[in-house]
C-alpha positions as CSV (number, residue, x, y, z in Angstrom):
1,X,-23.2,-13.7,-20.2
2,X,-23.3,-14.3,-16.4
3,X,-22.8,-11.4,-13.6
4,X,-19.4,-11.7,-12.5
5,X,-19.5,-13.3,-8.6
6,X,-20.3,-10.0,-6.9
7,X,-23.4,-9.6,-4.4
8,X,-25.4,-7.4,-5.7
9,X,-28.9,-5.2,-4.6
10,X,-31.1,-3.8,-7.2
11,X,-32.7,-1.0,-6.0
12,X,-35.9,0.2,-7.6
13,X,-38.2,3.3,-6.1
14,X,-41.4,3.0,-7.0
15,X,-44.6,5.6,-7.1
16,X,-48.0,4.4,-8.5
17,X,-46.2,2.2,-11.4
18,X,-48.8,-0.6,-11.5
19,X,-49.0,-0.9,-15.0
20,X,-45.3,-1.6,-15.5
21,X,-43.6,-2.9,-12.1
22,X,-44.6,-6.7,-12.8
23,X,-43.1,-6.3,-15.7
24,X,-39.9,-4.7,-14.7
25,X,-39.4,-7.1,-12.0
26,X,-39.8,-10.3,-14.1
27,X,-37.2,-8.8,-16.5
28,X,-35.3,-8.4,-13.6
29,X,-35.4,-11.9,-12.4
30,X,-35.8,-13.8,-15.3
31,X,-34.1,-12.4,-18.2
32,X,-31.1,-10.9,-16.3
33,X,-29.4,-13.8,-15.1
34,X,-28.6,-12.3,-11.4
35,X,-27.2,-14.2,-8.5
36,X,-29.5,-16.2,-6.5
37,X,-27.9,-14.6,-3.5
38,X,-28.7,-10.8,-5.1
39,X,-31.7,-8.6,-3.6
40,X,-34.0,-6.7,-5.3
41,X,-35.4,-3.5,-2.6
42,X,-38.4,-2.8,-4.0
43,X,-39.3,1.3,-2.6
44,X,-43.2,1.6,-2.6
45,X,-43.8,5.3,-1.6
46,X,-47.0,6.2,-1.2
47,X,-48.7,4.5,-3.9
48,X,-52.6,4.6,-4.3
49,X,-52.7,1.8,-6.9
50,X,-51.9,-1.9,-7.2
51,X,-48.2,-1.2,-7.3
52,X,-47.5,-2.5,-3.6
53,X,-50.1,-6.0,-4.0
54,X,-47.7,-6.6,-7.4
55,X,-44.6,-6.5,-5.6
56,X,-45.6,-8.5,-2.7
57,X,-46.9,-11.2,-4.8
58,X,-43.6,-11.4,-6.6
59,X,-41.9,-11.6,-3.1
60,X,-44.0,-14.5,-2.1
61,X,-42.0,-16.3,-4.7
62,X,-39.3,-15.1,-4.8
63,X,-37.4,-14.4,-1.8
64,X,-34.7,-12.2,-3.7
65,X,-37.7,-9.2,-4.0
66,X,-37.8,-7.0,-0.5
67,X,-40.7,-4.8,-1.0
68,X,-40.4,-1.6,1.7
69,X,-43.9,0.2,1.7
70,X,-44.0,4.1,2.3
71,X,-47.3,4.9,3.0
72,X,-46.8,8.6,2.7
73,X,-44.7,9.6,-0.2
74,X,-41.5,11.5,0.8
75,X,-39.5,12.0,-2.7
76,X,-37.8,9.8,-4.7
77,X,-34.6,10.9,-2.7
78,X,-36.3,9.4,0.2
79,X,-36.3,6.2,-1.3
80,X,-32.9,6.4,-2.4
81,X,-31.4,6.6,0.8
82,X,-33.5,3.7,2.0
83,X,-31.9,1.6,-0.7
84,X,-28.3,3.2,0.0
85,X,-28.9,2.3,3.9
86,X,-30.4,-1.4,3.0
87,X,-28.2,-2.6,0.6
88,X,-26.0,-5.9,1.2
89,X,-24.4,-6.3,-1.9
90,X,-21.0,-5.1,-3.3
91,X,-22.3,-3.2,-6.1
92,X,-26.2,-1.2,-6.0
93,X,-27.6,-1.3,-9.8
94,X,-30.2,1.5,-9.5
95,X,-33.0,0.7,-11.9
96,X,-36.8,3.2,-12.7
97,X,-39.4,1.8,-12.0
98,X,-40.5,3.1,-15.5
99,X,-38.3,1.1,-17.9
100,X,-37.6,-2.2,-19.0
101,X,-34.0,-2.9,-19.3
102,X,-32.8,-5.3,-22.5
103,X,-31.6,-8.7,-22.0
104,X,-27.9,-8.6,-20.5
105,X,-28.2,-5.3,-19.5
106,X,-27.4,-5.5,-16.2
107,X,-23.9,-7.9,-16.8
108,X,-22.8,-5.2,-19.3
109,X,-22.3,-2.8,-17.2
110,X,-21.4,-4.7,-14.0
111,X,-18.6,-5.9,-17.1
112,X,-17.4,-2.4,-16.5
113,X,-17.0,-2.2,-12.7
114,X,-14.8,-4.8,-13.5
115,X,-12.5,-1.8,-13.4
116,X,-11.2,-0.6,-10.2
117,X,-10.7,3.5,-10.4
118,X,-14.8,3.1,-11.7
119,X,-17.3,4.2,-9.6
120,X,-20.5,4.5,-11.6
121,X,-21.5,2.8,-14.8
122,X,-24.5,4.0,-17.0
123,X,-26.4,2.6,-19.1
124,X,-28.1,3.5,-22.1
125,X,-32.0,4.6,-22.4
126,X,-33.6,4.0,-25.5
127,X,-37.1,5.7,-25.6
128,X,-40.2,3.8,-27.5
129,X,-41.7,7.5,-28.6
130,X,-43.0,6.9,-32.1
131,X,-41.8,10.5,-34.4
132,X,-45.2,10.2,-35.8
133,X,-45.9,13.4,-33.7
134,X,-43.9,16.5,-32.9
135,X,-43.3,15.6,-29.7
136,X,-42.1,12.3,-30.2
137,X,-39.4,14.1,-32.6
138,X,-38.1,16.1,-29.4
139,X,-37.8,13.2,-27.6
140,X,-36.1,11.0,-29.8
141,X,-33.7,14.1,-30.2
142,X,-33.2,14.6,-27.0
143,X,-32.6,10.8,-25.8
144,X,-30.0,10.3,-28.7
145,X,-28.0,13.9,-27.9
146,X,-28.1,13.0,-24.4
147,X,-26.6,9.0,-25.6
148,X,-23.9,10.9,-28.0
149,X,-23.2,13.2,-25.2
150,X,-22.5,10.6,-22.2
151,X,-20.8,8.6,-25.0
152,X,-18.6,11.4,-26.2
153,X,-17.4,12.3,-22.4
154,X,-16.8,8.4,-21.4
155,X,-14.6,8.1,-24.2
156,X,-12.4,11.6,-22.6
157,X,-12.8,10.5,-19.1
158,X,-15.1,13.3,-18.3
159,X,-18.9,12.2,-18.0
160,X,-20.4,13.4,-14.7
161,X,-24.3,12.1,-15.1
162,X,-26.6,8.8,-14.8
163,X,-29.1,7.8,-16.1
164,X,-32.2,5.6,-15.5
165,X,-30.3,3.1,-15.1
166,X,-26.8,2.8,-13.4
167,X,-24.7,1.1,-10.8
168,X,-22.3,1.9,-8.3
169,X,-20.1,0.9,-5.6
170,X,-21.9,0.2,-2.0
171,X,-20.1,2.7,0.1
172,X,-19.6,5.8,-2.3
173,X,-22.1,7.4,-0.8
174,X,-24.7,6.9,2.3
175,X,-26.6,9.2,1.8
176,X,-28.0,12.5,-0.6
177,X,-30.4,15.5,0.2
178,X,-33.9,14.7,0.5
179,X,-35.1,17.7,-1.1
180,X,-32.6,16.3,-4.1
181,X,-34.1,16.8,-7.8
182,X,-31.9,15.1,-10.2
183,X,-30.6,12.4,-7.9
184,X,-29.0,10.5,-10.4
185,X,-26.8,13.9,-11.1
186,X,-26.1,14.3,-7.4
187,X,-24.9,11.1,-7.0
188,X,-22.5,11.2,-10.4
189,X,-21.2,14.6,-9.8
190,X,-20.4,13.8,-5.9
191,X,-18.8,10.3,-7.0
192,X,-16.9,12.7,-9.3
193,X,-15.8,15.1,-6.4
194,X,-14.2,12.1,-4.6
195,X,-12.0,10.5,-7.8
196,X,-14.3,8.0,-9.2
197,X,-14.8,7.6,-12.7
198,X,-18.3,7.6,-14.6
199,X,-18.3,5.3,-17.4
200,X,-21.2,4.8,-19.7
201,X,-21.8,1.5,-21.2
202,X,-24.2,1.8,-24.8
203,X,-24.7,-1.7,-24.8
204,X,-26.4,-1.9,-21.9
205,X,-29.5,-0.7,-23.4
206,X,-33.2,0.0,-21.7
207,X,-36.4,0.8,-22.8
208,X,-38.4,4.3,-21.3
209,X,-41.0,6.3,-22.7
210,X,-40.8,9.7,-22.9
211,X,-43.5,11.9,-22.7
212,X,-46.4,12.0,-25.5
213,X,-48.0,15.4,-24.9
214,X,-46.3,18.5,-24.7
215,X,-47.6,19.8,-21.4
216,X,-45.5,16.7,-19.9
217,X,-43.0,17.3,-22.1
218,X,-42.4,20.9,-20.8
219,X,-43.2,20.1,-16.9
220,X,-40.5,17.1,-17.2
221,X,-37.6,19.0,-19.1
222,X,-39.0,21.7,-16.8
223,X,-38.1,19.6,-13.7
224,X,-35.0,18.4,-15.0
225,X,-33.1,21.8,-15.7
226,X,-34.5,22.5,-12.4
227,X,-32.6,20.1,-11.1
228,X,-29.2,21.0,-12.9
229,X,-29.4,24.3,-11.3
230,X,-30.4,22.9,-8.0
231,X,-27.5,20.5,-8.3
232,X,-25.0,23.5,-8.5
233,X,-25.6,25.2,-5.7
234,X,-25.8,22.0,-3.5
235,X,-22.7,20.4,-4.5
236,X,-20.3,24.0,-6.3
237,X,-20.0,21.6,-9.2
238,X,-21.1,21.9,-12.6
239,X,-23.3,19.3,-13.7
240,X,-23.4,17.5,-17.3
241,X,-25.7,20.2,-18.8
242,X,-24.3,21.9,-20.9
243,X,-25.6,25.2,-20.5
244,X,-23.1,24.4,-16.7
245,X,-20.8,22.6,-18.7
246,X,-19.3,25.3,-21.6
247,X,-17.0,27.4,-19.3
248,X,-15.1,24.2,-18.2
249,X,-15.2,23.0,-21.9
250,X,-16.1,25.6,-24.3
251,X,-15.0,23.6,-27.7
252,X,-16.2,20.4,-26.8
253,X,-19.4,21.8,-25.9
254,X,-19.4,23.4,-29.3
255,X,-18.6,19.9,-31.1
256,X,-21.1,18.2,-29.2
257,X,-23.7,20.7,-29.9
258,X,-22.9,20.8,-33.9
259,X,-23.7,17.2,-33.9
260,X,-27.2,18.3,-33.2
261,X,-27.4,20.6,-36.7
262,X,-25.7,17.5,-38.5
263,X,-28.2,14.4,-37.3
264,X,-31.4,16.3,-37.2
265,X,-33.8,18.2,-39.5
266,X,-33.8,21.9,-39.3
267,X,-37.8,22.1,-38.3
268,X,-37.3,19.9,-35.6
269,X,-34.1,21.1,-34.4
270,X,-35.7,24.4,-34.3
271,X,-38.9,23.2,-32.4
272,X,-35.6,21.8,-30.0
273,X,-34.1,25.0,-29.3
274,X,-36.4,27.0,-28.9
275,X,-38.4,24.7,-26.2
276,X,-35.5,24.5,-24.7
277,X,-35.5,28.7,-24.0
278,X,-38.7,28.6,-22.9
279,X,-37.4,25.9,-20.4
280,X,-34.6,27.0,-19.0
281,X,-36.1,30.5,-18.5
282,X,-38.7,28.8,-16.6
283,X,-36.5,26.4,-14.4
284,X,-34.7,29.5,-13.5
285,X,-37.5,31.3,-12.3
286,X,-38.6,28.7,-10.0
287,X,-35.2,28.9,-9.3
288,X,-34.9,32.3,-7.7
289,X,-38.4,32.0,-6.5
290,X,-37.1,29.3,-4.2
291,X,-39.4,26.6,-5.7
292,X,-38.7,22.9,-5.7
293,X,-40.2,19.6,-7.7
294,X,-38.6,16.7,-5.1
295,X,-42.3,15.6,-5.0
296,X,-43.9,15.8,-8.8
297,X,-46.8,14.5,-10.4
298,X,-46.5,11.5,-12.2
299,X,-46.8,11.5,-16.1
300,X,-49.4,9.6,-16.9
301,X,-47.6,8.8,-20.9
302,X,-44.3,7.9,-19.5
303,X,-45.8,4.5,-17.7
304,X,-46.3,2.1,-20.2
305,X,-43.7,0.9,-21.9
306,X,-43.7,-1.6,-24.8
């Protein structure tokens, strides 16, 4: 399956991911079947490990990789606009540094921008986690209610979210907030506000792994709802979450969260909700306390993926 004959930047930011960058970017060039005429911007920001000297030596052969090295790190957003100032091509595919995307991915959903009212095409994460452990449960029950959630709002026309890996039209936007959280969000919902449809593409499948302890567990999903309450007051729009989402759509928020009792065991389901409390209470605190997490520590767990 070839890309269709669009020029097209991949745009990856990158933080201290030595242990899985050389890996991403082979996938990228080799297994992916990209244009010889594509870019891949490369973001190093502020990295303290081998993550820039990995990059470089893939640009020495390969002309396509453009590494840009930060040498304070400034935010993930920082990056972002970097890539959404840089890019050449037609379409930017927006892939973490953290994953390893699945042969094809990238042609399935370029497939879909195919599609001219389309604006942003998702694709899907699949998360290595073993459910050996508790916490491995949560995420494997999070990943797939997030995958049935995007899938059940593509299908009505009404998905507003991206994930860790998307694409979008050059132009949409130039630029988003530095001190922007959920970027991926940001950029969906404000794509949204100006009549482009989010499609999510479950074929277009990449690895990630999610966190193995629980104090990354909480500080991620911590961050995250953060983010999704951040995301409201900079853009007056509701984000994909659905504790945001159920006064635009109280019954399909109610379907889509029966699912949940109907595909997962009560224990862990339980474990689930209740984390999720203790979360959002938390995210809402740091909330009103004026807090932000643009800058966050790394994860140690989430950077190896197999």
């Amino acid at each position: 399956m070839l890309l269709l004959s669009r020029r097209i930047t991949v745009g990856i930011c990158a933080y201290n991911e030595g242990k899985n960058i050389g890996k991403l970017l082979n996938k990228i060039l080799c297994k992916q079947e990209i244009p010889s005429d594509s870019e891949v911007l490369v973001v190093c920001s502020g990295c303290t490990d081998n993550t820039v000297d990995i990059v470089q030596e893939y640009a020495a052969k390969d002309s396509r990789v453009k590494p840009y090295v930060e040498i304070e790190r400034r935010g993930k957003a920082s990056a972002i606009n970097y890539i959404l100032s840089q890019a050449t091509g037609d379409v930017i595919l927006f892939v973490s540094a953290d994953t390893l995307p699945h042969e094809n991915t990238l042609s399935k959903l370029m497939l879909k921008m195919e599609l001219s009212n389309v604006g942003i095409v998702s694709g899907n994460p699949v998360p290595t986690n073993s459910p050996n452990s508790l916490v491995g449960r949560l995420v494997q029950l999070l990943w797939s209610f997030h995958n049935h959630v995007f899938r059940e709002l593509n299908d009505a026309g009404l998905a507003r979210h991206a994930t860790e890996i998307f694409c979008i039209r050059k132009g949409i936007l130039d630029k988003i907030p530095n001190e922007t959280v959920n970027d991926d969000a940001y950029i969906a919902v404000m794509s949204k506000k100006k009549g482009w449809l989010i499609k999510y593409e479950a074929e277009a499948q990449v690895s990630i792994c999610g966190p193995k302890t629980f104090q990354e567990y909480f500080r991620q999903r911590r961050r995250i709802i953060f983010g999704h309450y951040q995301l409201r007051k900079l853009t007056a729009e509701s984000p994909q979450y659905l504790a945001h989402f159920m006064p635009l759509h109280p019954i399909r928020v109610l379907k889509l969260t029966s699912w949940l009792f109907k595909k997962h065991d009560p224990l862990t389901l339980a474990a689930f909700m209740f984390t999720e409390f203790l979360l959002n209470a938390a995210a809402m605190g740091d909330f009103a306390l004026g807090k932000n997490h643009f800058i966050w520590t790394a994860l140690p767990s989430t950077k190896i993926v197999s």
